[in-house]
C-alpha positions in Angstrom: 8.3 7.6 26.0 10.6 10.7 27.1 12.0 11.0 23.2 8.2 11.1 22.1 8.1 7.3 20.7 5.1 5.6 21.8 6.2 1.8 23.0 4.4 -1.3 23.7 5.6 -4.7 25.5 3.8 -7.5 24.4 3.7 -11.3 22.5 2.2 -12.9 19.3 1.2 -16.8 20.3 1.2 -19.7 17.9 -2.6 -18.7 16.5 -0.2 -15.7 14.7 2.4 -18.2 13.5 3.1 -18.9 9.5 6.1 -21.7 9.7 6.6 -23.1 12.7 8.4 -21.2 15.7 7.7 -17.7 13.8 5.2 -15.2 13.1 3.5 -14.8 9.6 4.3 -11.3 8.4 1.0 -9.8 7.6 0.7 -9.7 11.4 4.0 -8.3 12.3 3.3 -6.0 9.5 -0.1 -5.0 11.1 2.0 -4.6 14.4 4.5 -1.8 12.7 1.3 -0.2 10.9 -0.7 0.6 14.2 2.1 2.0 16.1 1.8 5.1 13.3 -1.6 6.6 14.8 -0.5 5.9 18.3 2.7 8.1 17.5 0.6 11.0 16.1 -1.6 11.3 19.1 1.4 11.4 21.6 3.1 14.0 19.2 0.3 15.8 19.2 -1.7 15.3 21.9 -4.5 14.8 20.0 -6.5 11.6 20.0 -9.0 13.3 17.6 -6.2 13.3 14.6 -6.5 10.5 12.5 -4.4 9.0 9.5 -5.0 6.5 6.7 -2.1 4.5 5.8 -0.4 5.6 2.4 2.2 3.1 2.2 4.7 1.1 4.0 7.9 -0.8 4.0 8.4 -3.6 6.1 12.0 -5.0 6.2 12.3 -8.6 8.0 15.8 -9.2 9.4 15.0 -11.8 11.7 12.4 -14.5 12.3 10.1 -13.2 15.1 9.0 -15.7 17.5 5.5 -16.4 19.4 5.4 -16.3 22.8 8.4 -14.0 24.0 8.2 -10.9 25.2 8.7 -8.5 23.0 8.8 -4.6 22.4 6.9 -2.7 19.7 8.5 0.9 19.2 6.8 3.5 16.6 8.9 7.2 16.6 7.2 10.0 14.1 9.7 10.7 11.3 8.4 13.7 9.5 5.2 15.3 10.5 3.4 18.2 8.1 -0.2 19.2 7.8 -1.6 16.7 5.6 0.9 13.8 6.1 3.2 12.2 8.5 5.8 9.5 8.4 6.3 6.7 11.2 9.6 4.4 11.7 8.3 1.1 13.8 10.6 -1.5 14.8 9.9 -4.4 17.0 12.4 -6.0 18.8 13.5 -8.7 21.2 14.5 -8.8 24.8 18.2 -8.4 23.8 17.2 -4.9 21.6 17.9 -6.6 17.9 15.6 -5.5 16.0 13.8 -8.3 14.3 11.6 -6.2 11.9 11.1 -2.8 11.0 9.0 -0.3 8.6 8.7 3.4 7.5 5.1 3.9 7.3 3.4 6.9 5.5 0.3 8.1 6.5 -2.1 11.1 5.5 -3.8 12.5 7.7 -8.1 12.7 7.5 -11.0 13.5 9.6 -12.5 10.5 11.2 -15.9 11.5 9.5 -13.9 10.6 5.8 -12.7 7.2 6.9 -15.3 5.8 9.5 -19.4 6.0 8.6 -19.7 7.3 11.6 -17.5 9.9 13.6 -17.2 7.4 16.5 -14.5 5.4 15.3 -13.1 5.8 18.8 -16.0 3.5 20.4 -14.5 1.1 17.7 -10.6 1.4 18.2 -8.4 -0.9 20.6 -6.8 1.3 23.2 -5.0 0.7 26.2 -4.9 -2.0 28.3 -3.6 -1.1 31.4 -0.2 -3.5 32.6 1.2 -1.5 35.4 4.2 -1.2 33.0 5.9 2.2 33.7 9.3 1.9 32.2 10.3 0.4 28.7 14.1 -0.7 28.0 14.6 0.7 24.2 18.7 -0.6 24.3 18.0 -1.2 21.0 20.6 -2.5 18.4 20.3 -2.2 14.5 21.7 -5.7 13.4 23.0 -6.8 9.7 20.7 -8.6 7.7 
């Protein structure tokens, strides 16, 4: 994106529910975790930098339903040499944020975290939508 975000348009479906008519949070939790190495390489151009996740804090302020379109946002924070700090939000088609995170990662060559240092033959990348242009109106709601 033109402020250096990396976004994403997508949709959970019911396989990703927990109660009825919402999504179980380890999923939208994963969502919020994998937009932090997608961030790093557009910051840095870099798809060979890599990142474990050190910790992160997902806050919940709405349910977050299956099968709507919805946008995943991830914006670097604070980048340094060994560390680098992600805020994700996903949000609906109206821009409310229904859940967010601050994410910490640090960063580590691909050959200490994968046996191999061809994690990249592993890794889900881009599937091409023809989308061009993301909306990001988006509005930080109470609660």
């Amino acid at each position: 994106m033109d402020d250096g975000s990396v976004a994403s348009v997508f949709s959970y479906t019911e396989k990703h529910q927990s109660y009825p008519g919402r999504v179980h949070g380890g999923m939208i939790t994963a969502m919020l975790d994998e937009l932090g190495l997608r961030a790093l390489w557009s910051e840095e151009g870099n798809e060979d930098s890599f990142g474990v996740t050190v910790s992160l804090e997902t806050k919940f302020r709405k349910p977050v339903p299956y099968n709507e379109q919805l946008i995943a946002r991830g914006k670097i924070i604070k980048n340094s040499a060994r560390f680098f700090t992600v805020d994700s939000k996903i949000v609906d088609k109206n821009g409310r944020v229904l859940a967010g995170g601050i994410v910490n990662y640090i960063k580590l060559d691909v050959a200490r975290i994968a046996q191999n240092s061809s994690a990249h033959e592993e890794m889900c990348y881009l599937i091409e939508d023809g989308v061009k242009e993301i909306d990001l109106n988006i509005k930080e709601i109470e609660g």
